[in-house]
N, C-alpha and C positions, 0 to 999 in steps of 0.2 A: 055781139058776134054770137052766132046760134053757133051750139057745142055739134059736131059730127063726128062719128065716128070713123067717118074717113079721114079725119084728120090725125089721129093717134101716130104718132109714132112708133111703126114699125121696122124693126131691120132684123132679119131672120124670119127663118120658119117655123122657130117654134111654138106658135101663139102663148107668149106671156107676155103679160101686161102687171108693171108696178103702178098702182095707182096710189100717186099721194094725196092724202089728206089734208087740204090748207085753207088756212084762211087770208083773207088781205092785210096785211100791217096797218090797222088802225088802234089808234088809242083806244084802251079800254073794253078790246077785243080778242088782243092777245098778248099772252104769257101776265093773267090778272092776277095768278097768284103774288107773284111779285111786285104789283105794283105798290106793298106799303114799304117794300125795302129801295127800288129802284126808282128814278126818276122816270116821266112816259118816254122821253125823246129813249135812253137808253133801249127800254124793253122793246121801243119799235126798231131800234139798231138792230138788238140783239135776234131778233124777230125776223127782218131782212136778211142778218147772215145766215140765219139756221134754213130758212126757206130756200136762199140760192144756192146753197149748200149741198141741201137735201135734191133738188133739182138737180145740182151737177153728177151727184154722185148718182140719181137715176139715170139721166143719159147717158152715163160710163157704161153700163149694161150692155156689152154685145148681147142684140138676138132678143131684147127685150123692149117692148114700147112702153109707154107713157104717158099718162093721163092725171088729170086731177078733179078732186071733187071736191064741191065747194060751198058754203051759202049762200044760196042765191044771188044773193047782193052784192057777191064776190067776183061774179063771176066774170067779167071787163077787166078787172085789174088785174085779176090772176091770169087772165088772158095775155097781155102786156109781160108777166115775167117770164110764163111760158114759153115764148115765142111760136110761129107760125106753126109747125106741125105737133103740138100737141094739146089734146080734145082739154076744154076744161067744163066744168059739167055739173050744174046745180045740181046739189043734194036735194031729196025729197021729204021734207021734214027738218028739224031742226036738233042741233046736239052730234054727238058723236054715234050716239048708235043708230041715227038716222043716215048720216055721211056712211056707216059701213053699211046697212041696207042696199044702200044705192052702188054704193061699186057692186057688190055680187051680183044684184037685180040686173043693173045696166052692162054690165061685162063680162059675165059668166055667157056665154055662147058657145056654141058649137064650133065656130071659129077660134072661140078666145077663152081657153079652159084653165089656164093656170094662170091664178089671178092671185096678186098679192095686195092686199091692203098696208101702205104705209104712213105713219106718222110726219108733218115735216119738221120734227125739230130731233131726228136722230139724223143727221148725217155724218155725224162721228161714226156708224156702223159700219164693220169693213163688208164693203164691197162683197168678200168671199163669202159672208155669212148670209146674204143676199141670193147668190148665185146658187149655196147649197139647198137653200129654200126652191129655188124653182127649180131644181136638181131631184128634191124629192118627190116634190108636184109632180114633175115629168115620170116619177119611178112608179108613181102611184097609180096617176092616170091612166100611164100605156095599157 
């Protein structure tokens, strides 16, 4: 599925866009620090809850859309957790500080100026500490 940006999930006027950062639950791709404590089947559990997690607590965002960036290779499956209206969207480059290139390059717009880059393994973060983030973006930007 080719990534569009008309697919993003928008609701509100505000143009802000959370975009999480994730990868696909495979073995020996994610959460490696742990693999000499944890068994694989675990950290892909552990893996899947933090990602649908993080997903849910993005779509709670009145007024905020949705997107993710991903590794290439990622980028079907993460399609599939997503569901229908939200863009997911190979990274350009590999590593972390390639995936943050890529959201600001691909989503910083004139339409779409308060852009948040998130991690998917905090969705323990409340909500509100989120919301004051693009609270400030909006104070900044106006």
């Amino acid at each position: 599925m080719p990534p569009s940006s008309s697919m993003v999930t928008h609701s509100g006027n505000d143009n802000s866009l959370l975009v999480v950062i994730a990868k696909a639950p495979r073995a020996g791709t994610v959460k490696t620090r742990l693999a000499q404590i944890f068994p694989p089947a675990a950290l892909l559990e552990l893996y899947r809850c933090f990602l649908n997690d993080t997903m849910a607590l993005a779509k709670s965002l009145d007024g905020v859309g949705v997107a993710i960036v991903c590794p290439a290779c990622d980028v079907d499956e993460l399609a599939l957790v997503a569901g229908d209206r939200i863009d997911v969207m190979a990274q350009m480059g590999e590593g972390l500080a390639a995936a943050l290139t890529s959201v600001f390059a691909r989503f910083t717009t004139a339409d779409c100026r308060r852009v948040i880059a998130f991690n998917s393994d905090s969705p323990h973060l409340p909500r509100t500490v989120l919301r004051s983030a693009f609270d400030v973006l909006a104070s900044a930007i106006s």
